[in-house]
C-alpha positions as CSV (number, residue, x, y, z in Angstrom):
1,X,129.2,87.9,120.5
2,X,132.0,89.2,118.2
3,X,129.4,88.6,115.0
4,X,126.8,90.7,117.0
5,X,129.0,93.8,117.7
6,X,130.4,93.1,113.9
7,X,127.7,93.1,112.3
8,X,126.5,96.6,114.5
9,X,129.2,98.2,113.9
10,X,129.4,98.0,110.2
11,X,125.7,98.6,109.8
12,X,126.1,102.1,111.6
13,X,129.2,103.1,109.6
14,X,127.7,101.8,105.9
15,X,124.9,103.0,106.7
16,X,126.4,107.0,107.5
17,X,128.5,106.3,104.5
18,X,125.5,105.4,102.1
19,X,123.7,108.4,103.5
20,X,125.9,110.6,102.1
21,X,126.3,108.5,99.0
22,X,122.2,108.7,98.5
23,X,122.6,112.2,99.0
24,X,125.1,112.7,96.4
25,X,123.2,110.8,94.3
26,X,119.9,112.8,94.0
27,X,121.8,115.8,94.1
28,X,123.8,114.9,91.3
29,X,121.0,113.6,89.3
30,X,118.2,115.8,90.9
31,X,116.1,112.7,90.9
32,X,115.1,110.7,93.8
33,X,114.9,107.5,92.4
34,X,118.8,107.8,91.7
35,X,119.5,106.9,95.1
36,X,117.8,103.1,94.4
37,X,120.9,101.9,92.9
38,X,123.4,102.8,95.7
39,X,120.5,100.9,98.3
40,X,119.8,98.0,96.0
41,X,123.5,97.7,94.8
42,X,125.8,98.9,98.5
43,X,124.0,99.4,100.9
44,X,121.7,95.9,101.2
45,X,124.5,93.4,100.4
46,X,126.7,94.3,102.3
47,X,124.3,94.9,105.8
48,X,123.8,91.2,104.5
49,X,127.2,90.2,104.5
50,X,127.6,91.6,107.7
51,X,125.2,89.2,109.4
52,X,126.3,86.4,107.9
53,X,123.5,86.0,105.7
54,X,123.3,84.0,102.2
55,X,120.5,84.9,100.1
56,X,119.2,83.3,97.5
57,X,116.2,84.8,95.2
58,X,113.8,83.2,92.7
59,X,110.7,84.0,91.0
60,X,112.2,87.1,89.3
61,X,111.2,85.6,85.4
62,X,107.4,86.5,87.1
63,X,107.9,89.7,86.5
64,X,107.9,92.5,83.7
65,X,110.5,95.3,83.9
66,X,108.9,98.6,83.6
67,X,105.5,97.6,85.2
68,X,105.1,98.8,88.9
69,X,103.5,96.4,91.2
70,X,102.5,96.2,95.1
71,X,105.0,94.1,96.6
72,X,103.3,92.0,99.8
73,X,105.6,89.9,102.1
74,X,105.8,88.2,105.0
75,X,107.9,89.8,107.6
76,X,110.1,88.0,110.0
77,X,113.2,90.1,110.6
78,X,114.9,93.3,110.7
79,X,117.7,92.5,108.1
80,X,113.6,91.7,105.5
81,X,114.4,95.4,104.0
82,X,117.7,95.0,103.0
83,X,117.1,91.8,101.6
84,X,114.1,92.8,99.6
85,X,115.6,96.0,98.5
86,X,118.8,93.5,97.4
87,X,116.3,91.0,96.1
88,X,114.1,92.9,93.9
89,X,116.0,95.0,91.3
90,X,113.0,97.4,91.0
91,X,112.5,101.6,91.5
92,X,110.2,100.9,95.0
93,X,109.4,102.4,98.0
94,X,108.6,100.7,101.1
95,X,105.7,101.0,103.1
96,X,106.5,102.2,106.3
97,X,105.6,103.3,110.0
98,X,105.6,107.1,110.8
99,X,108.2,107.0,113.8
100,X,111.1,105.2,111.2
101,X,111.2,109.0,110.0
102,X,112.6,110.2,112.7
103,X,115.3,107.4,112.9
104,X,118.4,109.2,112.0
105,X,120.2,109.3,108.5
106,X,117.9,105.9,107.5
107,X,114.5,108.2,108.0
108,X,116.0,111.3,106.8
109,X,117.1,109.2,103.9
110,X,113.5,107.7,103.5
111,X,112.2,111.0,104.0
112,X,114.5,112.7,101.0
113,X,113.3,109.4,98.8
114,X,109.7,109.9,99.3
115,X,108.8,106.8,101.1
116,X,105.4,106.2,102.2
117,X,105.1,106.7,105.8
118,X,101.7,105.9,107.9
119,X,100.5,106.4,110.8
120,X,98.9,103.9,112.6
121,X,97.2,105.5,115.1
122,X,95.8,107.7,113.1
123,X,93.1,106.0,110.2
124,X,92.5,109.5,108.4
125,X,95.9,109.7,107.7
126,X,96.9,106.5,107.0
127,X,94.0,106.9,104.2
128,X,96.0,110.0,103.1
129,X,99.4,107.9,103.1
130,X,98.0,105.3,100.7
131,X,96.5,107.4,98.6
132,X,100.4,109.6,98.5
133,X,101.2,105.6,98.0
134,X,98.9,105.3,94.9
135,X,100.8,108.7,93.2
136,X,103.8,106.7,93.6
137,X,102.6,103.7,91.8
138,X,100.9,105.7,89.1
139,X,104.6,107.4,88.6
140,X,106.2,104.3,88.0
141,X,107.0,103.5,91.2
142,X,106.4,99.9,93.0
143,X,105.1,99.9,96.6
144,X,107.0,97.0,98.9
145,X,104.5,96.7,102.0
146,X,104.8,93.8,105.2
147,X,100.8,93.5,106.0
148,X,101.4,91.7,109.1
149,X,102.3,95.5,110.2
150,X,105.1,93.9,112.4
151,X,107.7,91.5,112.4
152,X,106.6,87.7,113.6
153,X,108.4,86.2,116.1
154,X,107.1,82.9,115.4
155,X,108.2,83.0,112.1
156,X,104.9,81.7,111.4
157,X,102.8,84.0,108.5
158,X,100.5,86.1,110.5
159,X,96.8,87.8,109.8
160,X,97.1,90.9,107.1
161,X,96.5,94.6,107.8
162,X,93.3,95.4,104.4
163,X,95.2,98.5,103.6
164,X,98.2,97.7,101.0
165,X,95.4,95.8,99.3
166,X,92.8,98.9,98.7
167,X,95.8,100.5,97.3
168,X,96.7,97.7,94.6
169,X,92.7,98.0,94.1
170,X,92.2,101.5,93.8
171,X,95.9,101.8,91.5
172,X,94.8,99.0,89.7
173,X,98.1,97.0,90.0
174,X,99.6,93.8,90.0
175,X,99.9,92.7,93.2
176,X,103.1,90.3,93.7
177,X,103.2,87.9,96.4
178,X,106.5,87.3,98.4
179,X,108.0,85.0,100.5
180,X,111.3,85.2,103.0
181,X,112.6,82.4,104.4
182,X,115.7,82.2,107.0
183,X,115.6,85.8,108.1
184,X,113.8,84.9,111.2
185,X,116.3,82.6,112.4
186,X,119.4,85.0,111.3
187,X,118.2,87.9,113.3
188,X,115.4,87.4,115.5
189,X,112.7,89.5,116.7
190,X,113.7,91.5,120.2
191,X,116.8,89.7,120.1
192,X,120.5,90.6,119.3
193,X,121.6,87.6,118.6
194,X,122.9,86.8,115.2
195,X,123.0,83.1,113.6
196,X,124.8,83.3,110.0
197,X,122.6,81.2,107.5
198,X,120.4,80.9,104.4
199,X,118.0,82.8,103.7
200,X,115.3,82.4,100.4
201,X,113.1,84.7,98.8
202,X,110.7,83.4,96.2
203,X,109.1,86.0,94.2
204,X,105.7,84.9,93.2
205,X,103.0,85.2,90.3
206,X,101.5,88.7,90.1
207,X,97.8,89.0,90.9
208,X,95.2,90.7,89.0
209,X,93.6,92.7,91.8
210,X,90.5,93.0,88.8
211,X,89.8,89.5,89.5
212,X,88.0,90.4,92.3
213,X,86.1,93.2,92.3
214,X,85.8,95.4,95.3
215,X,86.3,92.4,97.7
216,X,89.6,93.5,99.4
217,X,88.8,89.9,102.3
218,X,89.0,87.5,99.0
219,X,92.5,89.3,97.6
220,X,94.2,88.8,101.2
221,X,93.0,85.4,101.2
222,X,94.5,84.8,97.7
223,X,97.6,86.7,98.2
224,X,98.0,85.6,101.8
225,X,97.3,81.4,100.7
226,X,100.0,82.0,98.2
227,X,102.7,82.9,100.6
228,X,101.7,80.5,103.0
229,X,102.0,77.6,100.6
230,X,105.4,79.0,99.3
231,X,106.7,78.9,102.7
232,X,106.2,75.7,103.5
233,X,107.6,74.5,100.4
234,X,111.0,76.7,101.0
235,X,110.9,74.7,104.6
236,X,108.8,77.5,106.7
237,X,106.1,77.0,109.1
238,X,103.4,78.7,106.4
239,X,100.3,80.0,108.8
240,X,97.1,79.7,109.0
241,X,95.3,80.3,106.2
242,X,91.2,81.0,107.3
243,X,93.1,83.3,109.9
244,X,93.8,85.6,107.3
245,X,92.6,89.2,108.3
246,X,94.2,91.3,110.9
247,X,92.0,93.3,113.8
248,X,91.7,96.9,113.0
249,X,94.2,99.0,114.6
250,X,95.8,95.7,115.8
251,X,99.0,93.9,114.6
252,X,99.5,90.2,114.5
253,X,96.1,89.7,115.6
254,X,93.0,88.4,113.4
255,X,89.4,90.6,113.5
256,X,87.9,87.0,114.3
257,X,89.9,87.5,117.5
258,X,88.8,90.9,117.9
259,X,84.7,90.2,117.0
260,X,85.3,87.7,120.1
């Protein structure tokens, strides 16, 4: 219990803190991207700390500084964004859902930063989002995206949304498989309880999405069969990998499912 309401407590006062520090940072520097370094480098390790986690990254020779790339990972926990933001020292932007913009100072912040927000109820402007997504990209910027669209609480790798994967298409970008390990376990899904312990990111190869073609269905199952065999060598459950598309307008759930 006390690592619960510890761990709460010092994620709402860093956080307001950091707000004002990202702030301060843009305004100083009237650039946006300023406000990376007090997330990557503050804000993130220490939310970590708070919950007892111990992280532990590899796979970062894989990648080329200065090249922007679509991040895809597997999504198990709350604490994934601050340990992606903490484990990939890159100027990025997450992928996220439209109502985190209203969560207060950590949407205003994502707001201010230009994060990519979508709306998944709404396919016209979730179009619109990835193509604001693909301006980013083409600025420099790298896209981090969960295409499970929701956290599992299996912890098992579930089917992928096709979306984050026309972008990497249409922006003709690298597209970097990822893998987190341990979150799942540290702070569950729906749950408040909070088990300090390891947890592993292994950044992968990047993947030409040139390779093939126009068909999005054989990139997911690339990407997807990547992350899948990296977690079950980092001790995961991996998933199953001819389950590998998710239902339109459905989360967690595979169009197979949904053409039943």
């Amino acid at each position: 219990m006390f690592r619960n309401v510890f761990c709460v407590v010092v994620a709402i006062v860093w956080t307001t803190l950091m707000f004002v520090a990202t702030l301060f940072a843009m305004g100083l520097t009237l650039n946006r991207s300023a406000s990376m370094w007090v997330v990557q480098r503050w804000w993130s390790p220490v939310l970590i700390w708070a919950g007892g986690g111990k992280l532990e990254v590899s796979g970062l020779e894989n990648l080329t500084k200065g090249q922007p790339y679509v991040f895809v990972s597997n999504h198990q926990s709350t604490i994934d964004i601050p340990v992606l933001f903490y484990a990939i020292p890159f100027d990025s932007r997450f992928v996220a859902k439209k109502q985190l913009m209203y969560v207060p100072m950590i949407g205003w912040y994502m707001w201010l930063a230009k994060f990519v927000f979508v709306d998944r109820a709404n396919s016209r402007e979730a179009i619109r989002s990835l193509d604001a997504a693909g301006v980013r990209i083409r600025g420099g910027i790298s896209i981090i995206v969960f295409p499970e669209g929701t956290r599992s609480e299996d912890c098992r790798v579930h089917p992928f949304k096709k979306g984050p994967f026309a972008l990497a298409m249409k922006a003709r970008v690298p597209v970097v498989p990822v893998v987190i390990e341990g979150s799942g376990r540290l702070m569950p899904k729906n749950s408040w309880n909070i088990t300090p312990g390891p947890i592993k990111v292994k950044i992968g190869v990047p993947i030409q999405p040139e390779r093939f073609g126009e068909d999005r269905v054989a990139l997911i199952h690339e990407v997807r069969s990547c992350i899948i065999d990296q977690s079950l060598a980092l001790g995961g459950l991996g998933g199953d990998k001819d389950d590998a598309v998710a239902a339109r307008g459905r989360e967690g759930t595979s169009s197979s499912a949904e053409e039943a």
